[in-house]
C-alpha positions as CSV (number, residue, x, y, z in Angstrom):
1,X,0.0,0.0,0.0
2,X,2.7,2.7,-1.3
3,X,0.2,5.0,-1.9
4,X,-0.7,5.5,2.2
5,X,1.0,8.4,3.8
6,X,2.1,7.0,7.0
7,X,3.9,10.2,7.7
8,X,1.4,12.3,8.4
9,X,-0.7,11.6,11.8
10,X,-3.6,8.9,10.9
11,X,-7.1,9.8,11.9
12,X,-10.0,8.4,10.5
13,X,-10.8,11.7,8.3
14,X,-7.0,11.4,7.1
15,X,-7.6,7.8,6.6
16,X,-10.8,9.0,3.9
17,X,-8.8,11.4,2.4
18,X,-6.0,9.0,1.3
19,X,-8.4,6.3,0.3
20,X,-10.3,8.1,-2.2
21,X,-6.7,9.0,-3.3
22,X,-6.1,4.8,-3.5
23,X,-6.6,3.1,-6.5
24,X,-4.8,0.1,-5.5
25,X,-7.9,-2.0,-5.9
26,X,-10.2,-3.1,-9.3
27,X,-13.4,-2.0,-8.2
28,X,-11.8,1.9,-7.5
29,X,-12.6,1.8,-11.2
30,X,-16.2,1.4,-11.2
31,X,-17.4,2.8,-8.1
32,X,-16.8,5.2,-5.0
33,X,-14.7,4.8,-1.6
34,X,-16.3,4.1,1.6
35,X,-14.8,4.1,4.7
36,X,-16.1,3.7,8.0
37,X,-18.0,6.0,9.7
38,X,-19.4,6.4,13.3
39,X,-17.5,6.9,17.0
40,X,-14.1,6.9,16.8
41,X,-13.3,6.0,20.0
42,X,-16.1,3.1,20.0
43,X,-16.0,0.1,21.9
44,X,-18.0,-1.8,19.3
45,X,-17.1,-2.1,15.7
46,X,-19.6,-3.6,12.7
47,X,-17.7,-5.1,9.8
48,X,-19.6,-5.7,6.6
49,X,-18.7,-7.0,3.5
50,X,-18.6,-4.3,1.3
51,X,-20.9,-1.4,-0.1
52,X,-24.0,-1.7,-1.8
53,X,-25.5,0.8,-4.0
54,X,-26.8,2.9,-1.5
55,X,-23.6,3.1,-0.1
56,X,-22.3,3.8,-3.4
57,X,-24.0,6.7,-4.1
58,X,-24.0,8.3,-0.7
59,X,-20.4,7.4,0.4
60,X,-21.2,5.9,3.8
61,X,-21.6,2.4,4.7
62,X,-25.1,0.2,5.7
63,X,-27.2,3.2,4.2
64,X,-29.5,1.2,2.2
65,X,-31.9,-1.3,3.4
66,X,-29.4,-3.2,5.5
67,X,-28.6,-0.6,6.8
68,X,-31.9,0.7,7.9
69,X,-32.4,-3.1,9.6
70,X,-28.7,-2.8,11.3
71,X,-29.7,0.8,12.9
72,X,-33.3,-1.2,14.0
73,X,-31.3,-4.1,15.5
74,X,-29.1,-1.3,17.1
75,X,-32.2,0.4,18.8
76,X,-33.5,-2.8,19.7
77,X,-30.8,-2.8,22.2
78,X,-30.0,0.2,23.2
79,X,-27.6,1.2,21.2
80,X,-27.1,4.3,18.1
81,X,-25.3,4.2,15.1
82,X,-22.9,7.7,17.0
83,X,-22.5,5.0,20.0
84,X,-20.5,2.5,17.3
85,X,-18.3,2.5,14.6
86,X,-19.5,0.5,11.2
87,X,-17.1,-0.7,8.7
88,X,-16.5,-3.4,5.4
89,X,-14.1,-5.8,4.7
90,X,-13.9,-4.1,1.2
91,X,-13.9,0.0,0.8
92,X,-15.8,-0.6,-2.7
93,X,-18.9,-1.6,-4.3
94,X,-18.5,-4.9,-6.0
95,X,-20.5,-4.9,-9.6
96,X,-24.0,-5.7,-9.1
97,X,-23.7,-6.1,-5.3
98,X,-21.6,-9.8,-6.5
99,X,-19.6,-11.1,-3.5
100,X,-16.1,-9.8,-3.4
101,X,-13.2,-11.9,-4.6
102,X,-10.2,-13.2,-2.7
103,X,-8.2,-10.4,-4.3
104,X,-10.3,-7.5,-3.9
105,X,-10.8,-8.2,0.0
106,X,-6.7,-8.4,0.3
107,X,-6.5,-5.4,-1.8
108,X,-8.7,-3.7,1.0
109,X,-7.6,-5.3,4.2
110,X,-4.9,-3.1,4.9
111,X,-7.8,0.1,5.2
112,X,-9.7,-2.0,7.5
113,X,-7.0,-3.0,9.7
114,X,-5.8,0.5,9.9
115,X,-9.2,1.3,10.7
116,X,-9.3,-1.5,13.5
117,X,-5.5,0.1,15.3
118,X,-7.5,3.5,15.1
119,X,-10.5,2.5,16.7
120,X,-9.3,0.2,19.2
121,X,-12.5,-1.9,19.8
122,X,-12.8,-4.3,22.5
123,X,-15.8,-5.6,20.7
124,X,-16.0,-6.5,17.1
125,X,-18.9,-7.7,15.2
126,X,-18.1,-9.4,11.7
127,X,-21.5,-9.4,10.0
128,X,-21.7,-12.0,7.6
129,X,-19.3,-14.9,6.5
130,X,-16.9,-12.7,4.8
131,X,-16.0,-10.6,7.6
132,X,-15.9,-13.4,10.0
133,X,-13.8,-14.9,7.3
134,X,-10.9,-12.5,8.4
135,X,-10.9,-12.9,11.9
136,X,-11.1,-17.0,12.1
137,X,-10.7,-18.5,8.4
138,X,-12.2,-22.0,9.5
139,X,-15.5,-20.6,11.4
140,X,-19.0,-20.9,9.7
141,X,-21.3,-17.8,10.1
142,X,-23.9,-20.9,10.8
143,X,-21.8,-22.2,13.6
144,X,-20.4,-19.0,15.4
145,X,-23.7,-16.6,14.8
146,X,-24.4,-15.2,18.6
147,X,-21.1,-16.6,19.9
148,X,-18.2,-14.4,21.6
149,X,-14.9,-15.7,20.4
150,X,-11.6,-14.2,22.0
151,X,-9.7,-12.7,19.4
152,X,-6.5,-11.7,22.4
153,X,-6.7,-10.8,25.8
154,X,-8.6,-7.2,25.0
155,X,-10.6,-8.0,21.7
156,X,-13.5,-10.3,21.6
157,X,-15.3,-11.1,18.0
158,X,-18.9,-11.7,18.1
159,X,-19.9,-12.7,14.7
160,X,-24.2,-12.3,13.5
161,X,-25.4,-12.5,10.5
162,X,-25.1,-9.6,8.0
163,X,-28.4,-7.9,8.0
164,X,-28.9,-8.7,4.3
165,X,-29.2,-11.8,4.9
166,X,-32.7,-11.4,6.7
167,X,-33.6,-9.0,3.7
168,X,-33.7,-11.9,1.5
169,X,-34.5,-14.5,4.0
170,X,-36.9,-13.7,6.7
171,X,-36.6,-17.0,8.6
172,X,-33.0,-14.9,9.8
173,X,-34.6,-12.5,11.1
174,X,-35.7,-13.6,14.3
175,X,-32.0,-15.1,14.6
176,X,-30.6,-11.5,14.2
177,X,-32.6,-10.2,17.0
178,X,-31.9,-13.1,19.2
179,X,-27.7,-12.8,18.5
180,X,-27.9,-8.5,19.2
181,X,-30.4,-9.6,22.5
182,X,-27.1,-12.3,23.4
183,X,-24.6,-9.0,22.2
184,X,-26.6,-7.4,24.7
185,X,-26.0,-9.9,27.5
186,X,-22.2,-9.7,26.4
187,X,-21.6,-6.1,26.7
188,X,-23.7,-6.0,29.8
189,X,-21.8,-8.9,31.9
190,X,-18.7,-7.0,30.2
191,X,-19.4,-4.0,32.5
């Protein structure tokens, strides 16, 4: 990533600035950068896949009807979108919302972990098999959904389904409420 200025001091609107600079990835071609966005000193961090059209357009992650659903599952337990910080796995919009490939999420992973060391969250909630993908390669989203796993000593990942999912599946749906209600419990007996 020769194209990061690690000179100057990294915040997360320095961090914006340089990747919209970035073209070090395909799909800078076809469509807009998104960082993350939301409380930069949050304990919990949502990590996505990648944008969707929405977020495309509007240059801000979980904007479109995933979005909306996230922020819902968010008030369902107390929480805002300011009280969090949201992210993806990739900083681009795949072509017709297609999964991202193997290269584009390594092209991209050095963004989100730079967005990880700024953030410093004790909680982080991969949303969807792709993100949990980075954090424990041989975990199934099926398997782990609801489930703290210790990441190190400070960092705990607690993987739930990508709100998507229940978009186009509403059997998930009651599943996503149950693993935020269980987030809940975690962040509670956490305190």
């Amino acid at each position: 990533m020769n194209t990061i200025n690690t000179m100057t001091a990294l915040t997360i609107d320095t961090l914006k600035v340089q990747l919209k600079e970035w073209k070090g990835c395909d799909l800078a071609k076809t469509a807009c950068a998104v960082l993350g966005e939301g409380n930069a000193n949050a304990e919990i961090m949502f990590i996505g896949e990648a944008p969707g059209e929405q977020e495309d357009k509007l240059g801000r992650p979980f904007v479109g009807p995933a979005g909306k659903f996230l922020d819902e599952l968010l008030n369902s337990i107390g929480l805002k979108r300011e009280d969090v910080y949201i992210s993806n796995v990739v900083k681009y919009r795949p072509p017709a919302n297609r999964d991202p490939t193997p290269e584009e999420k390594a092209a991209c992973m050095p963004w989100l972990k730079m967005e990880i060391a700024l953030i410093k969250p004790r909680i982080i909630v991969p949303l969807g098999r792709h993100a949990l993908g980075h954090f424990f390669q041989k975990l199934s989203i099926t398997e782990a959904h609801g489930k703290p796993q210790k990441l190190t000593d400070s960092v705990t990942v607690f993987p739930i389904y990508h709100p998507a999912a229940a978009l186009h599946n509403g059997g998930l749906r009651q599943a996503l409420y149950d693993d935020f209600k269980a987030l809940k419990s975690f962040l509670d007996a956490q305190k």
